[in-house]
C-alpha positions in Angstrom: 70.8 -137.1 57.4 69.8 -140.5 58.2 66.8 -139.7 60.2 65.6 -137.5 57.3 66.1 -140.0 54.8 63.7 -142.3 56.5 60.8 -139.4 57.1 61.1 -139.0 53.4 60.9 -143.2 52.9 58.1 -143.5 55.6 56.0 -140.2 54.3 56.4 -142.2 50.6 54.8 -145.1 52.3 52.7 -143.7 53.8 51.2 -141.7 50.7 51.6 -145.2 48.7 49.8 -147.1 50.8 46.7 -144.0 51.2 46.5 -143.7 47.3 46.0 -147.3 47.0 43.1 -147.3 48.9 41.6 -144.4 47.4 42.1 -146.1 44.2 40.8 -149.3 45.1 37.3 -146.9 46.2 37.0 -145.7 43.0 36.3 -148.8 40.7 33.3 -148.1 38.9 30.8 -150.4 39.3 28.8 -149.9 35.6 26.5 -153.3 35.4 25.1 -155.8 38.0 24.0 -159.7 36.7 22.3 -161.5 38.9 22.1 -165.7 38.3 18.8 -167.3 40.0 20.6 -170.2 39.2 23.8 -170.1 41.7 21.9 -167.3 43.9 25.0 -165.2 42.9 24.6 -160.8 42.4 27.9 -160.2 40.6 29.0 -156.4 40.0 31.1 -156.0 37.4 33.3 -153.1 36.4 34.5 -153.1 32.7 33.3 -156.3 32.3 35.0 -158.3 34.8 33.7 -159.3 37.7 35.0 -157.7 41.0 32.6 -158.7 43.8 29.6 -161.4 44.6 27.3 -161.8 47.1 25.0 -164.4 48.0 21.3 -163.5 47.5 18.0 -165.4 47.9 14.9 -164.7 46.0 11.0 -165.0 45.4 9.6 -168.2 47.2 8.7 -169.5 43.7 12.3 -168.3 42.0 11.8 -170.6 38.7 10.9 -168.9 35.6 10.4 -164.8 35.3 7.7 -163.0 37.0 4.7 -162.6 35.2 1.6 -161.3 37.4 1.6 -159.7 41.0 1.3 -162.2 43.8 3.2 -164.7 41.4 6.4 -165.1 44.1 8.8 -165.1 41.5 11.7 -162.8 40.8 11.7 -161.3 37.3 14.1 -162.1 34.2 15.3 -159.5 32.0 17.6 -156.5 31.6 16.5 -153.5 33.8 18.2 -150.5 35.8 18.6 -149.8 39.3 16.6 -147.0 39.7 17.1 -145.1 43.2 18.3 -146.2 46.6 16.2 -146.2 50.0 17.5 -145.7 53.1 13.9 -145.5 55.3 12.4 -148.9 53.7 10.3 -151.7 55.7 13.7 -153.7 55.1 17.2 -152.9 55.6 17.7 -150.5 53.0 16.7 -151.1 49.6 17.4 -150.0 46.0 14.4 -150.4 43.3 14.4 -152.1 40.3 12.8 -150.9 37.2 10.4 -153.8 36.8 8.1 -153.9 35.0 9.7 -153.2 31.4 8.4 -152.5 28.4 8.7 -156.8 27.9 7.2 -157.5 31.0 4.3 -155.3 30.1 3.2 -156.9 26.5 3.5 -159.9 28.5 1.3 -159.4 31.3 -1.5 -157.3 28.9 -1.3 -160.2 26.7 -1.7 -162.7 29.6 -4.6 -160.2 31.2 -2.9 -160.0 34.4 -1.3 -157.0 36.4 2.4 -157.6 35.9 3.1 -156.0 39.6 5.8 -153.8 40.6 7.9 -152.5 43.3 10.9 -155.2 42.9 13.9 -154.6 44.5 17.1 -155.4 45.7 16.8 -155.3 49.8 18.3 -156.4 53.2 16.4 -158.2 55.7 12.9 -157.4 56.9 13.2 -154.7 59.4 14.0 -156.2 63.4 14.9 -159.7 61.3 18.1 -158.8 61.0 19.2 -161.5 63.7 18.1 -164.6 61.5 19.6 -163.5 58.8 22.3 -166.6 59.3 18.7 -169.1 58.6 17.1 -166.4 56.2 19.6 -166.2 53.7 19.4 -170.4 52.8 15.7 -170.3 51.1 13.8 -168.2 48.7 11.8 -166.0 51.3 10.6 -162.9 49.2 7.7 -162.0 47.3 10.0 -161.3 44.4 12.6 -159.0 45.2 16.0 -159.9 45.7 17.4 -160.1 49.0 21.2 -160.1 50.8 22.1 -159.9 54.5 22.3 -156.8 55.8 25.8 -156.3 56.2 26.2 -157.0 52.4 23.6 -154.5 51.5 25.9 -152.0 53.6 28.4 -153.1 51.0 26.2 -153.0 47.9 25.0 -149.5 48.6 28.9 -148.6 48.8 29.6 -149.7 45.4 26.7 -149.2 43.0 25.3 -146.0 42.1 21.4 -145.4 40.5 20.9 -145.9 37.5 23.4 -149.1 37.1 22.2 -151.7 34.6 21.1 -155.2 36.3 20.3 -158.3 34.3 18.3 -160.5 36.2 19.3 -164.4 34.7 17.6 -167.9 35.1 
């Protein structure tokens, strides 16, 4: 009797402690903020804030983006439009810059507002430096995170996610 009394204890554990983590897989990441300010990416679920990473940005991060070839990392409320597996940087999940903002802007400026921002690991073979990489603004634009982290992103967010992009 005893030794069936604690299968039944241990098989409760057990089943406990697997449903937990299933659970804990299945928070819903629904928006992503990103603050150029603290060089924070913060994905939130219901509002609240359940994981940051530390990111790095254009090599001229202040103010939004404005024309190609600017350096800077654009300011606004986009989406997260589809992931890459097979980029020229450790995966990579686009951005849905330019908006319909970003557009008025650059016609009214005359200027091509450029495009293809994203969220992305390290260059391709740069993986390795990632430890010097990741403390300065390296990118053309896009928004970048070490490799391991973009593992992690890719995990948790799904297309089609709303980012805000903040000073």
């Amino acid at each position: 009797m005893k030794n069936y009394l604690k299968i039944i204890i241990i098989s409760q554990l057990f089943f406990l402690t697997f449903s937990l983590k299933l659970s804990a897989k299945k928070i819903l990441i629904d928006s992503v903020i990103v603050d150029k300010s603290d060089g924070k990416l913060y994905l939130l679920s219901s509002g609240k804030i359940v994981k940051s990473f530390h990111v790095v940005f254009g090599q001229n991060p202040k103010g939004a983006k404005q024309k190609e070839g600017d350096g800077k990392t654009p300011e606004g409320n986009y989406t997260l439009d589809y992931k890459n597996s097979y980029s020229k940087f450790y995966k990579s999940i686009l951005i849905s810059y330019p908006n319909k903002k970003d557009l008025e802007i650059a016609k009214r400026l005359g200027v091509n507002p450029g495009g293809n921002i994203m969220i992305h690991g390290q260059k391709n073979g740069w993986s390795w430096a990632e430890f010097v990489l990741q403390h300065f603004n390296w990118t053309r634009g896009c928004i970048a995170l070490s490799s391991e982290n973009m593992d992690k992103l890719c995990q948790l967010i799904k297309a089609g996610t709303p980012i805000k992009i903040r000073p």
